[in-house]
C-alpha positions as CSV (number, residue, x, y, z in Angstrom):
1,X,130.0,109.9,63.1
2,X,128.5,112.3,65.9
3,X,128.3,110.3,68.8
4,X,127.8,107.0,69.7
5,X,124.6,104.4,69.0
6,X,123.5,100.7,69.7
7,X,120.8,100.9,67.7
8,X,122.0,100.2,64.2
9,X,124.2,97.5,66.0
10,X,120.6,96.0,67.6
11,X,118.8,96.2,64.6
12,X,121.1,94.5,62.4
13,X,121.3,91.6,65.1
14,X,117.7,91.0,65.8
15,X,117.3,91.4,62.2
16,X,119.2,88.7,61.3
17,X,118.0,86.6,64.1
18,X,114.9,86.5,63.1
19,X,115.3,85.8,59.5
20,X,117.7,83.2,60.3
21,X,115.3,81.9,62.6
22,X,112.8,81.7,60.0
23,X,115.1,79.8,57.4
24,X,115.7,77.5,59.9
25,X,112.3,76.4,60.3
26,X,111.4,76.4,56.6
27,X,114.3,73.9,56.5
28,X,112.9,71.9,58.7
29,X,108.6,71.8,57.5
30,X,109.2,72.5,53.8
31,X,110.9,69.3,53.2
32,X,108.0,67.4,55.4
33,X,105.0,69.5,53.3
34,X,106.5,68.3,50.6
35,X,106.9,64.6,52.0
36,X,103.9,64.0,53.3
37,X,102.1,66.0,50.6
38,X,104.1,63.9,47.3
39,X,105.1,60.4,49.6
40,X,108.6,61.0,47.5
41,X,111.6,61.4,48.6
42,X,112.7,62.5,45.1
43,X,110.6,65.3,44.9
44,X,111.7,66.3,48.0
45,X,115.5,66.1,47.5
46,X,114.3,68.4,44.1
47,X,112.6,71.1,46.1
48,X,115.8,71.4,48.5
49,X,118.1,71.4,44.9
50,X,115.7,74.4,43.9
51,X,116.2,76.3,46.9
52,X,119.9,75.7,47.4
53,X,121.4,76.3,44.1
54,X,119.5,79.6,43.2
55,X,120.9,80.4,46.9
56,X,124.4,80.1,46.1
57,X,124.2,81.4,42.6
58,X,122.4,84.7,43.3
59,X,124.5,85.7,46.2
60,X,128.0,85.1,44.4
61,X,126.1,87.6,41.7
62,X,124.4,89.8,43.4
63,X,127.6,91.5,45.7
64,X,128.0,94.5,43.0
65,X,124.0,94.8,43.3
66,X,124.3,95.0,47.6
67,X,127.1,97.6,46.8
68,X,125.2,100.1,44.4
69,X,121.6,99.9,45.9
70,X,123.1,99.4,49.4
71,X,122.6,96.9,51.9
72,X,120.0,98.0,54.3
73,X,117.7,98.5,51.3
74,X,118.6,94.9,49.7
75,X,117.8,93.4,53.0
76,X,114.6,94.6,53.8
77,X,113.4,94.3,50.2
78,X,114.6,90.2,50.0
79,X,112.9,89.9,53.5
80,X,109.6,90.6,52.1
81,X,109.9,88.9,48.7
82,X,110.9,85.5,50.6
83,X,107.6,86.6,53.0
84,X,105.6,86.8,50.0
85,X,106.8,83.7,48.3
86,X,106.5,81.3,51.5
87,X,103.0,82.9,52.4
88,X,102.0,82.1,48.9
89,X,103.0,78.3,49.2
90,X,100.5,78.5,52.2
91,X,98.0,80.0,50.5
92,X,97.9,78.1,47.3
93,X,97.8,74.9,49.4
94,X,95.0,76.1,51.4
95,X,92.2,76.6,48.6
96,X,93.9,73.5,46.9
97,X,95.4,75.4,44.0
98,X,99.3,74.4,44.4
99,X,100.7,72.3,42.1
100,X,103.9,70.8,42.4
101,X,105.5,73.0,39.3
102,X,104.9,76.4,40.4
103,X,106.0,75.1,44.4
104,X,109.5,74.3,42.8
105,X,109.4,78.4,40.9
106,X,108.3,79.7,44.4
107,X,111.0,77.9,46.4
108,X,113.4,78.9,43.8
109,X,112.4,82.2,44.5
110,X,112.6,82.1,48.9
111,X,116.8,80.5,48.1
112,X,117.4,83.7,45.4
113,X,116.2,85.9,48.3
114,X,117.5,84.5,50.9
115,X,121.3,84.6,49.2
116,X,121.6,88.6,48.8
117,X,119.3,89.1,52.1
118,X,121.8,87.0,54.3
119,X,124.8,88.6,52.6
120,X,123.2,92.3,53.1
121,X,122.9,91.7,56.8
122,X,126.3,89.9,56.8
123,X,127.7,93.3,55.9
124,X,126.1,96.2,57.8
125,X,127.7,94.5,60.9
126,X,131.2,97.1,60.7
127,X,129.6,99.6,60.2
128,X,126.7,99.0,62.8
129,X,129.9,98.4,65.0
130,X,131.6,101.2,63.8
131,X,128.3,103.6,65.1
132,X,128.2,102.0,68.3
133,X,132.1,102.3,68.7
134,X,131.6,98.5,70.0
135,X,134.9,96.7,68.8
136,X,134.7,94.2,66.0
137,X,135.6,91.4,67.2
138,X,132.8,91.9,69.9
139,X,129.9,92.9,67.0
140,X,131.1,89.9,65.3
141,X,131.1,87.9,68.1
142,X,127.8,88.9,69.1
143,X,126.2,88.3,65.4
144,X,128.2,84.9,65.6
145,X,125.8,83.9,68.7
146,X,123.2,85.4,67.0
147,X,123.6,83.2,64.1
148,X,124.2,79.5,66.3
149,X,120.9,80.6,68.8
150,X,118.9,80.5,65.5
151,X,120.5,77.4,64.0
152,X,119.7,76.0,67.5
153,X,116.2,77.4,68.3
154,X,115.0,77.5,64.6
155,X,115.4,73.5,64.1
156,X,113.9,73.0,67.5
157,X,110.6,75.3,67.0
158,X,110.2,74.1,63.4
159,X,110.1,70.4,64.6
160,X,107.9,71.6,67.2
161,X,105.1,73.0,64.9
162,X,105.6,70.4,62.5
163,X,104.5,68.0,65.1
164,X,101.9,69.5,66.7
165,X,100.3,71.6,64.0
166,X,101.5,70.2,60.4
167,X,104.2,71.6,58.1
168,X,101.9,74.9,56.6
169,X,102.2,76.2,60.8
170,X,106.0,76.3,60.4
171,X,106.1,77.6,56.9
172,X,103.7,80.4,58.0
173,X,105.5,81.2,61.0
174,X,108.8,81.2,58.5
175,X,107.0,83.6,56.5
176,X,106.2,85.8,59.8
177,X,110.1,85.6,60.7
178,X,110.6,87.1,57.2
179,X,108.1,89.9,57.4
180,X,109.2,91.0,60.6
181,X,112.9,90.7,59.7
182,X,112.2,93.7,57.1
183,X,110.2,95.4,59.2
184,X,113.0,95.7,61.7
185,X,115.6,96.7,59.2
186,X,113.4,99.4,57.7
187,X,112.4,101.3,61.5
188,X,115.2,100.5,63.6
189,X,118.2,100.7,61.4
190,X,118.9,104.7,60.0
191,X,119.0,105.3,56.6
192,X,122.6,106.0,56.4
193,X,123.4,102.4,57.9
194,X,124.4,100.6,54.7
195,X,122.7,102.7,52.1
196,X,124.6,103.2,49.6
197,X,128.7,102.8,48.5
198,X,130.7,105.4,49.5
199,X,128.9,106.6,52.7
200,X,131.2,105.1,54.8
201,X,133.8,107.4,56.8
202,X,137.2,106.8,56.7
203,X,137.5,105.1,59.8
204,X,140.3,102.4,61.3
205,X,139.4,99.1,59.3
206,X,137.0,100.2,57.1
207,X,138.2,101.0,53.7
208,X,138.3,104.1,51.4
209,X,135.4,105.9,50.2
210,X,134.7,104.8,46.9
211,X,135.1,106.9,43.7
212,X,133.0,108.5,41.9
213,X,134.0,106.5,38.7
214,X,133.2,103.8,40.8
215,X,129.9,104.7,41.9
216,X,129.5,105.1,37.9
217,X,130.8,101.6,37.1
218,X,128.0,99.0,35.8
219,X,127.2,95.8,36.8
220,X,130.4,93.8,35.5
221,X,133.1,96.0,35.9
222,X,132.1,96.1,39.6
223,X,132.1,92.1,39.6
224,X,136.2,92.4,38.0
225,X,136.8,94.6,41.3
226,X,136.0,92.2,43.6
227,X,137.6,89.7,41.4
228,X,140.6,91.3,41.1
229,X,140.9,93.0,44.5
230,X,140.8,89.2,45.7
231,X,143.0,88.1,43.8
232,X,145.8,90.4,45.1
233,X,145.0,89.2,48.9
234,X,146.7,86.3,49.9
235,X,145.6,85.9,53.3
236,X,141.9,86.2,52.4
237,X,142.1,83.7,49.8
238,X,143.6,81.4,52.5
239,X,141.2,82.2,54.5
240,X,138.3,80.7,51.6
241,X,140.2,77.8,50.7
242,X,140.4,76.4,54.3
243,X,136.7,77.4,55.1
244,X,135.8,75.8,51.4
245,X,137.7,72.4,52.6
246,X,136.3,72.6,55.6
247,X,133.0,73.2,54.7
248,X,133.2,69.6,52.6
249,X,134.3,68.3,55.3
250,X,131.9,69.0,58.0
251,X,128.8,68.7,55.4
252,X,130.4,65.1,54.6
253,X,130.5,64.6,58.4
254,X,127.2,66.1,59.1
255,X,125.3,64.1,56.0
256,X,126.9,61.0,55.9
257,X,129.3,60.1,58.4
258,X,127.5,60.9,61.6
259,X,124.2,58.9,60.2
260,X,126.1,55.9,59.2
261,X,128.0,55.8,62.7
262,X,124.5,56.2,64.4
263,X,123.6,53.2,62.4
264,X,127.0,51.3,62.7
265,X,127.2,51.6,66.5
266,X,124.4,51.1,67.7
267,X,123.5,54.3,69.2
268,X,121.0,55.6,66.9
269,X,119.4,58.9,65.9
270,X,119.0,60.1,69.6
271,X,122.9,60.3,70.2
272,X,123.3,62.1,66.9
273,X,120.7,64.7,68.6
274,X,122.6,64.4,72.0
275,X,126.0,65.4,70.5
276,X,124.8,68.1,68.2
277,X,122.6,69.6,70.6
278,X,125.6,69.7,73.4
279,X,127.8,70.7,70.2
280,X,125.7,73.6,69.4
281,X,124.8,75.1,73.0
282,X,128.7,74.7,73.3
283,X,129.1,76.8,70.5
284,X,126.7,79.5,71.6
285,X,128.9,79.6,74.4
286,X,132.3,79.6,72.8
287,X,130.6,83.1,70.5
288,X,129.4,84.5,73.9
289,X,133.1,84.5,75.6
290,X,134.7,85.5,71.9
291,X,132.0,88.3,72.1
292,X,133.6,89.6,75.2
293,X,137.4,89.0,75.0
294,X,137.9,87.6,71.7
295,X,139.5,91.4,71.0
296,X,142.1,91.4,73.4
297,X,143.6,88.0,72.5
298,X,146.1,87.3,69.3
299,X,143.8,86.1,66.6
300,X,146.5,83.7,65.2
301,X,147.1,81.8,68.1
302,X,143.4,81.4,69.1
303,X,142.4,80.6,65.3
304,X,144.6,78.1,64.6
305,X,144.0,76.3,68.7
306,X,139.9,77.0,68.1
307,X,140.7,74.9,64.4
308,X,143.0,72.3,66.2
309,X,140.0,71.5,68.8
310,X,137.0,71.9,67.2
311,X,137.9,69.7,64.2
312,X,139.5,66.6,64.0
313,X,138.6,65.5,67.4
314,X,135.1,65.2,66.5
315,X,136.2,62.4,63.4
316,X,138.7,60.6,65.4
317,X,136.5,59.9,68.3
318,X,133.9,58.3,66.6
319,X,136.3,56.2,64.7
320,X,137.2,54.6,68.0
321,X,135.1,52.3,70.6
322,X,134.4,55.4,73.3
323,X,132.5,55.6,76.0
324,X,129.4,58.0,75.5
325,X,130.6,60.6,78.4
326,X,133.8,60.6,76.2
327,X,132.2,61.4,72.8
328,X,129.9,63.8,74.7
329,X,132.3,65.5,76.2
330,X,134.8,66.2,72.6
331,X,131.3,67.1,70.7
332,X,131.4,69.8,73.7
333,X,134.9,71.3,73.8
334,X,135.0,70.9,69.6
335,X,131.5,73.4,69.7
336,X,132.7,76.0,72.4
337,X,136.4,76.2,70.9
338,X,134.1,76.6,67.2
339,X,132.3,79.5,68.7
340,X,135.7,81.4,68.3
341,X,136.4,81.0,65.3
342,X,133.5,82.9,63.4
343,X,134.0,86.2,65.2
344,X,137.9,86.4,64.1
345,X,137.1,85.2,60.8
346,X,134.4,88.2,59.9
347,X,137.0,90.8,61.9
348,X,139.6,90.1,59.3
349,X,137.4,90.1,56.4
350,X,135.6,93.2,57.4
351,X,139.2,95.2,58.1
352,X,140.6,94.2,54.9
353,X,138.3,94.5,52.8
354,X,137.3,98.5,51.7
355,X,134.0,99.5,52.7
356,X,132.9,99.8,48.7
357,X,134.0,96.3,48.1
358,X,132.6,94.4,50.9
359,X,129.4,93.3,49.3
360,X,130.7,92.1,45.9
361,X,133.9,90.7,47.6
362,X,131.9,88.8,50.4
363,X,129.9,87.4,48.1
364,X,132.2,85.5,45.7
365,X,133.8,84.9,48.7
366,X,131.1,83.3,50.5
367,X,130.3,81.3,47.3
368,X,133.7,79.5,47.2
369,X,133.1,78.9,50.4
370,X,129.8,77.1,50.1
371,X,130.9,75.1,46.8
372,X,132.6,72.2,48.8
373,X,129.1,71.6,50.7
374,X,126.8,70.1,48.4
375,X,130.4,67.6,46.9
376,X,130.6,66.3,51.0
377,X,127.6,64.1,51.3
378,X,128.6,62.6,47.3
379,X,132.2,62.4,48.5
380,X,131.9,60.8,51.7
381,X,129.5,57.8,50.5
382,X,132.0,57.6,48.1
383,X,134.8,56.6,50.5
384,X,132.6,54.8,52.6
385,X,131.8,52.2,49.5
386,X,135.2,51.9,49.2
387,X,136.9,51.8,52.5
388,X,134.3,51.7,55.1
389,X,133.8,54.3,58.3
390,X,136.6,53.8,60.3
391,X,139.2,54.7,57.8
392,X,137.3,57.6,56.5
393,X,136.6,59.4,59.6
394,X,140.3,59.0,60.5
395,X,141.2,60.3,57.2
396,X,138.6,63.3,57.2
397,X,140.0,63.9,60.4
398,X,143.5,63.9,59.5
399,X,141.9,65.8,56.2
400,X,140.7,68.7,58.9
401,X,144.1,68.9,60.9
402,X,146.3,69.6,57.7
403,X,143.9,72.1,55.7
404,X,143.7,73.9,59.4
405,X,146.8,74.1,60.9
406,X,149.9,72.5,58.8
407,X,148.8,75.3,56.3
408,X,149.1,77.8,59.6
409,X,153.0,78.1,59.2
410,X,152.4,79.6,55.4
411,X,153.8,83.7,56.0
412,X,150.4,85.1,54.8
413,X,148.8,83.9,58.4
414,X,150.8,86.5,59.7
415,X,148.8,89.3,58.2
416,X,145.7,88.5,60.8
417,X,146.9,90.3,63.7
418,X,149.2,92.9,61.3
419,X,146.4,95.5,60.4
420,X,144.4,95.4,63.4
421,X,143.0,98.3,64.8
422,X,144.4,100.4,62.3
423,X,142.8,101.4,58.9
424,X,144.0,100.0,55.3
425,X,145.8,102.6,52.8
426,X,143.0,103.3,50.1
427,X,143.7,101.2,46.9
428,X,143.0,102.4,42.9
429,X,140.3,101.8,41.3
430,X,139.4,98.2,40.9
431,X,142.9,97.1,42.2
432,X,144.5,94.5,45.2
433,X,146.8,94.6,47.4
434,X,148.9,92.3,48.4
435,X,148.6,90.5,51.8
């Protein structure tokens, strides 16, 4: 590295932005062109199976792939591909020629993209970071607002557009997000940003340049690496099993729970909006103040009290007779306490994990992650058949507290703050290490 540069660091960002900003309003007028276009709600729940499950398949497959091509070139590449594919749903519906078959193979087609293209941008953040000598904790935090002003804005515009101009506006300004996302990977990000394994230096966090019988290695034998190099670290397979819990929980929360206490209490759909919209400028906040300090505080400490506030609170005080300003206020301090938690998480992952391994590793990672999502909204309807919403949301909640912070007294929690700032001995070929 010859000097220092913001512009890898700037392209990744804005690059992710506005592709995440563009998924974000597909979510919202795909699943309305398909309503209003079909009148079922069948067919709609289909298409959003179609997208979501070639999603999480491809990316936990595709992390050898990112790691041999690269992931600058994976990124721009699945940018235009899910360009292509929602601009064709457009089209075809324009001259009347779309029929409801080949709309499920081209939204099967956006999810596969979208999987490797998210996971590519994921992991040319360290060394993006690394160019611009900005600490990671700070590049993390920064892509951690980046990600929750697009979750915000995205939903917002796409309603927007679906209102005023129909469902095809938003899928064509998805499609434009898309287009322009690979267009700002391919010009402002240098070739050497991600491009291939191995490139890496051997700087503080990073990893070990990869060998050349790895660079050899096919497709599978990279896969057992990241298999096996998981396996052997305790601390990042506690990390995935508490974000995998966690992830069931808030999707059971998010699907079920909050829409049946909106119902339940009288309060409706506009205080669901109220308390996600305060919980999600609260979290845009929370990223911004982790983005600027977040790397000169323990991570431990403020993990475990980011987990302790942002979670349970949010079950328990639904499950109770509060006042709004009350419930407003907890959806508030639960988001900004959540901003924290994003930017330590991806500081870890990025230091221990070698350069050469980050894209196969993050993957299955990622995947494990995700599998508990799609089980919430099936497991909470569950419980509420059988017990009702007070007692599950109090369980949930006591659910969140113990996968979050009993499980914070295991030794391996101590390893977050061990390695940091300083750079991991290389491994062997294909090999752990412990935690």
């Amino acid at each position: 590295m010859t000097g220092r540069s913001l512009r890898p660091l700037g392209g990744v960002l804005a690059a992710m932005a506005v592709s995440l900003t563009g998924t974000r309003v597909s979510a919202i007028a795909l699943p309305w062109f398909v309503l209003v276009t079909t009148g079922s709600a069948v067919q709609t729940g289909l298409v959003a199976f179609c997208e979501m499950a070639p999603y999480v398949l491809v990316k936990a497959l595709s992390g050898p792939l990112v790691d041999r091509v690269g992931p600058r070139r994976i990124s721009w590449i699945t940018d235009v591909v899910s360009a292509a594919a929602t601009g064709a749903v457009v089209a075809l519906h324009g001259v009347d020629a779309l029929a409801f078959g080949p709309l499920l193979g081209m939204v099967a087609v956006i999810g596969a993209a979208r999987g490797p293209g998210d996971l590519a941008k994921e992991i040319m953040v360290p060394e993006a970071a690394e160019r611009g000598l900005v600490p990671l904790e700070r590049a993390t935090g920064l892509a951690g607002v980046t990600e929750r002003l697009a979750g915000t804005v995205g939903p917002a515009a796409g309603g927007a557009l679906v209102a005023l101009l129909g469902p095809l506006a938003g899928l064509g300004v998805s499609a434009a997000c898309f287009a322009l996302g690979s267009v700002i990977v391919a010009w402002a990000l240098p070739a050497g940003v991600g491009l291939s394994p191995g490139v890496g230096d051997q700087a503080p966090g990073v990893g070990h340049r990869a060998s050349a019988r790895e660079e050899r290695a096919g497709y599978w034998r990279r896969f057992a690496q990241g298999c096996r190099f998981l396996r052997g670290e305790r601390l990042l397979l506690a990390l995935i099993v508490m974000i995998g819990v966690t992830n069931l929980l808030d999707a059971a929360f998010a699907s079920v729970l909050l829409p049946v206490w909106g119902r339940e209490s009288g309060h409706g759909p506009a205080m669901i909006g109220v308390n996600s919209g305060v919980m999600g400028l609260a979290a845009v906040g929370g990223s911004l103040v982790a983005a600027a300090v977040a790397h000169r505080m323990r991570r431990r400490v403020v993990f475990f009290v980011a987990f302790l506030i942002a979670g349970a609170p949010r079950f328990l005080i639904l499950a109770v007779d509060a006042p709004v300003w009350a419930m407003v206020a907890v959806f508030a301090v639960s988001g900004f306490s959540g901003g924290f938690l994003n930017p330590i998480l991806a500081a870890v992952w990025y230091e221990r994990v070698p350069r050469h391994l980050l894209g196969r590793v993050s993957a299955l990672g990622d995947s494990v992650g995700y599998m508990g999502i799609p089980l919430g909204g099936l497991v909470a309807g569950a419980a509420l058949a059988w017990a009702g919403l007070a007692p599950v949301l109090v369980a949930c909640g006591a659910a969140y507290f113990l996968a979050t912070n009993v499980t914070a007294l295991r030794p391996e929690w101590r390893e977050m703050d061990r390695l940091r700032g300083r750079g991991r001995p290389a491994v062997p070929d294909g090999a752990g290490t412990a935690g």
